[in-house]
C-alpha positions as a Markdown table, in Angstrom:
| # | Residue | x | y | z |
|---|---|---|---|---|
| 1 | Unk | 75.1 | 139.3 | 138.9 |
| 2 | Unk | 74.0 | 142.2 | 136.6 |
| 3 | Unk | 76.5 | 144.9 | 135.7 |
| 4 | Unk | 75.0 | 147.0 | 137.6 |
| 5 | Unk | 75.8 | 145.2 | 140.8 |
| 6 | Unk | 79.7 | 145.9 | 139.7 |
| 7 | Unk | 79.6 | 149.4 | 142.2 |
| 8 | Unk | 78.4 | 147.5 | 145.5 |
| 9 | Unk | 80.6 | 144.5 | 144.8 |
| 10 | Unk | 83.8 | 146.9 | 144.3 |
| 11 | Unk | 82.6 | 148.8 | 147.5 |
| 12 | Unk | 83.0 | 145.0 | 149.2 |
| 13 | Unk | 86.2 | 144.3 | 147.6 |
| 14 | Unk | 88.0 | 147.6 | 148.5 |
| 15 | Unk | 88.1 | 146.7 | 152.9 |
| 16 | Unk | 90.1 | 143.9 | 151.4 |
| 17 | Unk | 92.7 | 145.9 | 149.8 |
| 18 | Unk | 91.8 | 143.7 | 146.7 |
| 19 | Unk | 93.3 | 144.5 | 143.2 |
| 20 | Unk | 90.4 | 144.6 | 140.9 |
| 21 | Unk | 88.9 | 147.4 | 138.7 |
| 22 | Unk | 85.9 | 147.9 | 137.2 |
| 23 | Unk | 87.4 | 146.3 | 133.8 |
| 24 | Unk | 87.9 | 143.3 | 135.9 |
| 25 | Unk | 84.3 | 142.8 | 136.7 |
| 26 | Unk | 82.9 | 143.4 | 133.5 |
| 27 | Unk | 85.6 | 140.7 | 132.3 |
| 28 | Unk | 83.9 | 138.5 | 134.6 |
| 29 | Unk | 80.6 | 138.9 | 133.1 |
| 30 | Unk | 81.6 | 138.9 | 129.7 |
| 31 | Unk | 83.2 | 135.4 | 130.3 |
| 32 | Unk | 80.2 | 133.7 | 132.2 |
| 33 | Unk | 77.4 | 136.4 | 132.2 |
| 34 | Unk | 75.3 | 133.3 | 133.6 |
| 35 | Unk | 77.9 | 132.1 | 136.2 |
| 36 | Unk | 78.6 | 135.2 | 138.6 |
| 37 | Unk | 76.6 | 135.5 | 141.6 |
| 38 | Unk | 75.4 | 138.1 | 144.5 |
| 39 | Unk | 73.8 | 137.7 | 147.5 |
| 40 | Unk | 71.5 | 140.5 | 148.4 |
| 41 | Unk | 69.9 | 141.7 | 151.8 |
| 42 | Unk | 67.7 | 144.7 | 151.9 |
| 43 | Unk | 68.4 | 145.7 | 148.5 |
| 44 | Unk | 72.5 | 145.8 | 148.8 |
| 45 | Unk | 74.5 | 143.2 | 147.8 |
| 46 | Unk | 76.1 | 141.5 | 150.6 |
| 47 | Unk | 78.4 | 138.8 | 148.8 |
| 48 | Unk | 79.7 | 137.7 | 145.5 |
| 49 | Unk | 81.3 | 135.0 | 143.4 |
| 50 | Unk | 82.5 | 134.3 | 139.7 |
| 51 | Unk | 83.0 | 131.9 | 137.7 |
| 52 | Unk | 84.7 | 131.1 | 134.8 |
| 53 | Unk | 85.3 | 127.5 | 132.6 |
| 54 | Unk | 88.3 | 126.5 | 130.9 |
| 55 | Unk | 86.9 | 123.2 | 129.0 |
| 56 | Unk | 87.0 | 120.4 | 131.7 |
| 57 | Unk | 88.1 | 123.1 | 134.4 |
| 58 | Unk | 86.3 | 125.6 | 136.4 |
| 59 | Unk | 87.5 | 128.3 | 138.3 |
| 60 | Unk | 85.9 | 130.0 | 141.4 |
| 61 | Unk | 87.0 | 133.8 | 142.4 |
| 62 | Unk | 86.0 | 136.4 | 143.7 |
| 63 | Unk | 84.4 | 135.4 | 146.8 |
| 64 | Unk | 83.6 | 137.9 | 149.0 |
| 65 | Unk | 80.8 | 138.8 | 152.2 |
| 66 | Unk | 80.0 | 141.7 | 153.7 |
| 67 | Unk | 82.1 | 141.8 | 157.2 |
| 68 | Unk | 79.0 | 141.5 | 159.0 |
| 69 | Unk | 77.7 | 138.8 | 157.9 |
| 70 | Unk | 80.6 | 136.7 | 157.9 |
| 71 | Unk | 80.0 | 133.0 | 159.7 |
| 72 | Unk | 76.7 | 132.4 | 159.1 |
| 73 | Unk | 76.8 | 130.4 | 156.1 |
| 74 | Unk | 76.5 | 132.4 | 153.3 |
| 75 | Unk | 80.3 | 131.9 | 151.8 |
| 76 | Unk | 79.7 | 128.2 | 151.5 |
| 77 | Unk | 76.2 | 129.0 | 149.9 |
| 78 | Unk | 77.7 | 131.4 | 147.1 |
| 79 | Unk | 80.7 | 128.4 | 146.9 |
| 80 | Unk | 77.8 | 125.7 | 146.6 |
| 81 | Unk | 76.2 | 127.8 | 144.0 |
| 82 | Unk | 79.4 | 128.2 | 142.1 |
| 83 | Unk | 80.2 | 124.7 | 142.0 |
| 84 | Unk | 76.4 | 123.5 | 141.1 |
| 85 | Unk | 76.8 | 126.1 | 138.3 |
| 86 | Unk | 80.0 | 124.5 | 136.9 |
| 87 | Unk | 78.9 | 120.9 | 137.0 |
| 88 | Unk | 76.4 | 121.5 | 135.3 |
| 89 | Unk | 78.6 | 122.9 | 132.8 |
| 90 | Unk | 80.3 | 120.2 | 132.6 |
| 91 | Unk | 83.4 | 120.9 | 134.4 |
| 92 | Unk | 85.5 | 117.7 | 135.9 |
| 93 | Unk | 87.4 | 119.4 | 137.7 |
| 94 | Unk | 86.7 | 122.8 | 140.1 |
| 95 | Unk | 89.8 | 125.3 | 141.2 |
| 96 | Unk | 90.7 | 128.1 | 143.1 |
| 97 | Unk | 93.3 | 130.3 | 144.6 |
| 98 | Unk | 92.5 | 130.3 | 148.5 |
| 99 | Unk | 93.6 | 133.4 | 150.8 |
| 100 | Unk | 94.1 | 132.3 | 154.3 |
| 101 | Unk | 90.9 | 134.0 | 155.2 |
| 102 | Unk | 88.8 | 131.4 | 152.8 |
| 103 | Unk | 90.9 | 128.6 | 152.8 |
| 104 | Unk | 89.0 | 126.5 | 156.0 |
| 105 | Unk | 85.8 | 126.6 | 154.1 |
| 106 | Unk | 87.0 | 125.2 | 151.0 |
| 107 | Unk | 88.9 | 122.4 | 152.8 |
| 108 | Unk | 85.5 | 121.7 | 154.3 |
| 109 | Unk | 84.0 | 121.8 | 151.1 |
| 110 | Unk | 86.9 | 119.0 | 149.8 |
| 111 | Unk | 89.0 | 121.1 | 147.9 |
| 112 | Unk | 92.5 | 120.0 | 148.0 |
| 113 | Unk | 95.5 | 121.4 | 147.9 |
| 114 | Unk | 97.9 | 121.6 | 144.8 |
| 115 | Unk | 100.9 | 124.6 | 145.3 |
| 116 | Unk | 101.0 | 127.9 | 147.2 |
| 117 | Unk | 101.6 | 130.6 | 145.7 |
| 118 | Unk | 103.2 | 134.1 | 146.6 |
| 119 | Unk | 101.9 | 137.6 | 145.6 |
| 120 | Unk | 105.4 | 139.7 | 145.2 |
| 121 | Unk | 105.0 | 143.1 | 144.7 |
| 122 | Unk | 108.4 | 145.2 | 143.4 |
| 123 | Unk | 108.8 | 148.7 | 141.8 |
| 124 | Unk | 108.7 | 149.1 | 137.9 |
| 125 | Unk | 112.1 | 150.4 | 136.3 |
| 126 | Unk | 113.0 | 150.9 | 132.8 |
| 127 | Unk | 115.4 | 147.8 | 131.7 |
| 128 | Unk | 116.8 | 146.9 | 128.9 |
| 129 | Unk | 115.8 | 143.7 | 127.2 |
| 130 | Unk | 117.1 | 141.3 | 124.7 |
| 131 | Unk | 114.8 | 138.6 | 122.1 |
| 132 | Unk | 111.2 | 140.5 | 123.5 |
| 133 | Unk | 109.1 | 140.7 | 120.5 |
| 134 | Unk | 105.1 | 142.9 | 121.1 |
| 135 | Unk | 102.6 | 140.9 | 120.6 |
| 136 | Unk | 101.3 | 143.3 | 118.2 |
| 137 | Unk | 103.9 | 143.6 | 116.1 |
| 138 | Unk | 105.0 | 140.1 | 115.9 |
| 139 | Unk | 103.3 | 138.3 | 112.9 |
| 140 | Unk | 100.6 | 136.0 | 111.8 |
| 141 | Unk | 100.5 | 132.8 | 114.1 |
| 142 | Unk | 101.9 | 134.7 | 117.4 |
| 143 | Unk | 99.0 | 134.7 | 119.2 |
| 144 | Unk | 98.7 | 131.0 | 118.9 |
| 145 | Unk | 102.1 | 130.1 | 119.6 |
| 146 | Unk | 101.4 | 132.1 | 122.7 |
| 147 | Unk | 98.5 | 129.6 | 123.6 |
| 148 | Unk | 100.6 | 126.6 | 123.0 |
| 149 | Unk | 103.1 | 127.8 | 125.1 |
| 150 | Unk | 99.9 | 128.5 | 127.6 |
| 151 | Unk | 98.5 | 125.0 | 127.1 |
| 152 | Unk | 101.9 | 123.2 | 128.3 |
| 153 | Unk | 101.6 | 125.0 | 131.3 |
| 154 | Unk | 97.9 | 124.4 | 132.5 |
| 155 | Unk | 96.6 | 122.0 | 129.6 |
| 156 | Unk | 93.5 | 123.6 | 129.0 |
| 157 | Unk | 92.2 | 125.9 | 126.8 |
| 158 | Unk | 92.2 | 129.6 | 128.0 |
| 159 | Unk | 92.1 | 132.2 | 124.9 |
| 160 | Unk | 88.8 | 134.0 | 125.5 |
| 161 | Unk | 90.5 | 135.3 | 129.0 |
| 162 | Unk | 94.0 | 135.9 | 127.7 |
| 163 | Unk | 92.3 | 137.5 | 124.8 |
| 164 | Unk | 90.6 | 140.1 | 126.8 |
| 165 | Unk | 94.1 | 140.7 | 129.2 |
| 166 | Unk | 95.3 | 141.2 | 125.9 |
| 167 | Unk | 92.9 | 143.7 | 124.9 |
| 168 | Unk | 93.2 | 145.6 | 128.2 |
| 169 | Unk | 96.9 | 146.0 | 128.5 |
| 170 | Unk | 97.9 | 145.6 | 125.0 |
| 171 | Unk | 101.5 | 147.0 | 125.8 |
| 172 | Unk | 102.3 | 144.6 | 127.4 |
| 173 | Unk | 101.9 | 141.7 | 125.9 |
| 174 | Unk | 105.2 | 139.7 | 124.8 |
| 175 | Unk | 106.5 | 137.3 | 123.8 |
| 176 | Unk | 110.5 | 135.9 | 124.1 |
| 177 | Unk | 111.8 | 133.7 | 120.8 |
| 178 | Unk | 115.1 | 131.7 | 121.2 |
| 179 | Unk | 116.3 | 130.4 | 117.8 |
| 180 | Unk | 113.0 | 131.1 | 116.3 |
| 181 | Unk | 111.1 | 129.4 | 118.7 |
| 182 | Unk | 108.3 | 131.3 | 121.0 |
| 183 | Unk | 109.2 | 130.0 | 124.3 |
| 184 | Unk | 108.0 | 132.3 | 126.8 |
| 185 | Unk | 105.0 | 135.2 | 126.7 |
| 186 | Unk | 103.8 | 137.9 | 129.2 |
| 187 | Unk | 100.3 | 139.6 | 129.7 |
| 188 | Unk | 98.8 | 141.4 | 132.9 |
| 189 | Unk | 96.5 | 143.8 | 133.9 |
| 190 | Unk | 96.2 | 146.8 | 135.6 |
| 191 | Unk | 94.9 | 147.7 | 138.9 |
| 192 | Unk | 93.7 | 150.1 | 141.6 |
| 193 | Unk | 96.6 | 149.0 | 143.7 |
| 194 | Unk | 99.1 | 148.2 | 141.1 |
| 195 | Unk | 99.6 | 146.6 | 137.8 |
| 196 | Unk | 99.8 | 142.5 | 137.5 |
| 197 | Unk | 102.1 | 141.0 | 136.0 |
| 198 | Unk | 100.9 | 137.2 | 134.5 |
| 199 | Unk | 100.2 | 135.2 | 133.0 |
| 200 | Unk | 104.1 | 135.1 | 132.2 |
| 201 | Unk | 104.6 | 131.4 | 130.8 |
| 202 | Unk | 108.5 | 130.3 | 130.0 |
| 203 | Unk | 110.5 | 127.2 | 128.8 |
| 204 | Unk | 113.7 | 128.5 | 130.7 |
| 205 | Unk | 114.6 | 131.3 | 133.0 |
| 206 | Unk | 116.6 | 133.6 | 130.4 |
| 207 | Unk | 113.0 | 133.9 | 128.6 |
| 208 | Unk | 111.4 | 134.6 | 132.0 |
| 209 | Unk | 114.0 | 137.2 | 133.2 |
| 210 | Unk | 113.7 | 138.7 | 129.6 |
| 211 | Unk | 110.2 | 139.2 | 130.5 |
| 212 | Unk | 110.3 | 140.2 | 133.3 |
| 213 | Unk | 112.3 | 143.1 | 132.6 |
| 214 | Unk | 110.0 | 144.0 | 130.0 |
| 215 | Unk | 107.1 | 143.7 | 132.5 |
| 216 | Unk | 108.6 | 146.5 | 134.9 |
| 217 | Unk | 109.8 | 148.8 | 132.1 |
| 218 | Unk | 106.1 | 148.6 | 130.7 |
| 219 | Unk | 105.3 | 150.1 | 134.6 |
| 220 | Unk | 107.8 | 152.2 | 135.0 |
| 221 | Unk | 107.6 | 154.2 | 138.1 |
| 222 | Unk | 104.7 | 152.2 | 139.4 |
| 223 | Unk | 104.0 | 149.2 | 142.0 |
| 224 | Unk | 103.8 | 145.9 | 140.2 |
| 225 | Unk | 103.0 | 142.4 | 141.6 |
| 226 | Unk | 103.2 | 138.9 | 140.4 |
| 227 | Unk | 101.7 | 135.6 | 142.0 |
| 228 | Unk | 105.0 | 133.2 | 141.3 |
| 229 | Unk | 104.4 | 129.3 | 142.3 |
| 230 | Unk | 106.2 | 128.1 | 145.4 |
| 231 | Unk | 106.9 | 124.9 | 143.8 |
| 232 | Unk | 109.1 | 127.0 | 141.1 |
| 233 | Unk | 112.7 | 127.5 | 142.7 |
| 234 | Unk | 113.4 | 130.0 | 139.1 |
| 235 | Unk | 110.4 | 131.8 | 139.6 |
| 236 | Unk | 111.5 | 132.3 | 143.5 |
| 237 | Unk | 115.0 | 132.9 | 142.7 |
| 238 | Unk | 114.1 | 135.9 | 139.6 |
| 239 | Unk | 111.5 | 138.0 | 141.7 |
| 240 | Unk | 113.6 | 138.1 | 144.9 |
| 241 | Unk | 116.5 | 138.9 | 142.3 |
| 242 | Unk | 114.7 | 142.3 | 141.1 |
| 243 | Unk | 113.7 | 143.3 | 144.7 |
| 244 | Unk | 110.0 | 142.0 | 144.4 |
| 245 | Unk | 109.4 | 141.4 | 148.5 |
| 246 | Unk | 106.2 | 139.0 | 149.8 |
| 247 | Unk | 103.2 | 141.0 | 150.1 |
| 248 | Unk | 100.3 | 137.7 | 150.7 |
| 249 | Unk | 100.3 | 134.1 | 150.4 |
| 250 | Unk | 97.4 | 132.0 | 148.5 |
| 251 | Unk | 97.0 | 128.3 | 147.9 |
| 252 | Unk | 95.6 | 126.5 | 144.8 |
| 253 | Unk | 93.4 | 124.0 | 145.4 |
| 254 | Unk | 91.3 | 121.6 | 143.1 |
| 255 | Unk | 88.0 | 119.8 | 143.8 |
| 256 | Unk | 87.0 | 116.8 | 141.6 |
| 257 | Unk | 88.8 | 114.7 | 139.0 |
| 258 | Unk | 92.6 | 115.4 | 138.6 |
| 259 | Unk | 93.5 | 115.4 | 134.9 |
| 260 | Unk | 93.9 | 119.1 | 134.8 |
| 261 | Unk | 96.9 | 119.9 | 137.5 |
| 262 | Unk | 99.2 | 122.7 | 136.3 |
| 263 | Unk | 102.5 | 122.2 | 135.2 |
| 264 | Unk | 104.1 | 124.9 | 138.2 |
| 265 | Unk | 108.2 | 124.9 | 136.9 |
| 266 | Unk | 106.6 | 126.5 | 133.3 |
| 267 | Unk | 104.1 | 129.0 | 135.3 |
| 268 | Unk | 106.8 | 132.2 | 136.4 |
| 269 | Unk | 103.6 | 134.5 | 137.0 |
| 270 | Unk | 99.7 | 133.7 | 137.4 |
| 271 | Unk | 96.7 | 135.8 | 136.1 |
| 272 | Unk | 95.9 | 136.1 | 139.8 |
| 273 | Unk | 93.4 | 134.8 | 142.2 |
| 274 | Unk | 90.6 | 135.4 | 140.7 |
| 275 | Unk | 91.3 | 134.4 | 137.4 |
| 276 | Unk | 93.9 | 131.0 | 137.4 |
């Protein structure tokens, strides 16, 4: 994939009622300008995939084919690529956050599963919140008590991507102290559809409501989602508690070695689908 293949893979995306902007894309590339992928027939591209390695874990998003040409083959060739590409990487371990739609082939392919997840979209309202610090403003070291925090969670190494969600939604990004101690933080994105909410990362779920609330007040009048784990009963219990209501369902799946599965009851919101 070259940047300029960005317009035609939106113009796949947008059929979909997927979430992604331009920004988006070019955070792909930037990541792993050598791991995204298109397929092209008669000089438009007809499928994509990214790609995107977190130490010993890849991640597989974005993959999308033209409606036409759906069941003929060409998903599992941009997955094969993908996971020939990480390999050789050296990732141990190969993940992804399957729709319904995609989730036969990877099964196929010998992905298994680890947690659903639920996208929850809600309405942002101006709340007030208590121990939320902006990342911004809050000191030398913040930034990597936030990746500690992030490393409990998912025990990998993920600061070039939370850098850049960071850098694109800078408002946003939080973090909660109790006693001194940083133990929860929030960054997002935004999107055509509405603004994401997650990573959000928390010890307990007075930092994650905390959060939270700062989350919708930062969108303020405007549709926000977050992916919360099914296997955290907290995570549940807050976003029905605000009025967030199911909008899709995905499933996280792994291929390969297992020294890399997620710690769910610390992960409130993901980075979405695309991104772990």
């Amino acid at each position: 994939m070259a940047e300029s293949d960005i317009p035609e893979a939106i113009s796949l995306t947008r059929p979909l009622s997927w979430n992604q902007t331009e920004e988006d894309w070019q955070r792909f590339l930037s990541l792993e300008p050598h791991g995204c992928f298109v397929a092209v027939s008669e000089g438009e591209v007809v499928a994509t995939t990214t790609t995107g390695l977190f130490g010993g874990v890849g991640w597989v998003g974005m993959v999308t084919v033209s409606a036409g040409l759906r069941g003929q083959g060409l998903g599992r060739a941009m997955m094969q690529e993908a996971i020939r590409y990480l390999r050789a990487r050296g990732a141990r371990t190969i993940k992804l956050d399957a729709t319904p739609m995609g989730k036969p082939l990877y099964d196929r392919l010998g992905f298994r599963e680890e947690y659903g997840l639920q996208r929850v979209v809600g309405i942002g309202v101006k709340l007030e919140v208590e121990s939320v610090t902006p990342l911004g403003r809050a000191g030398v070291g913040a930034f990597d008590a936030l990746l500690d925090l992030d490393r409990s969670a998912y025990f990998i190494d993920r600061s070039q991507m939370i850098a850049r969600l960071v850098a694109g939604w800078p408002q946003l990004a939080a973090l909660h102290t109790s006693a001194g101690i940083v133990d929860g933080y929030i960054v997002g994105r935004h999107g055509f559809l509405y603004e994401h909410l997650g990573p959000m990362v928390a010890t307990n779920k007075q930092a994650a409501d905390s959060l939270l609330r700062w989350g919708m007040a930062c969108a303020t009048g405007m549709r926000v989602v977050l992916d919360r784990p099914d296997a955290n009963s907290r995570a549940c219990g807050l976003a029905e508690s605000y009025g967030f209501e199911p909008l899709r369902q995905f499933t996280r799946m792994h291929l390969g070695r297992e020294p890399y599965l997620d710690a769910p009851e610390l992960i409130f919101a993901t980075s979405g689908a695309e991104k772990g």
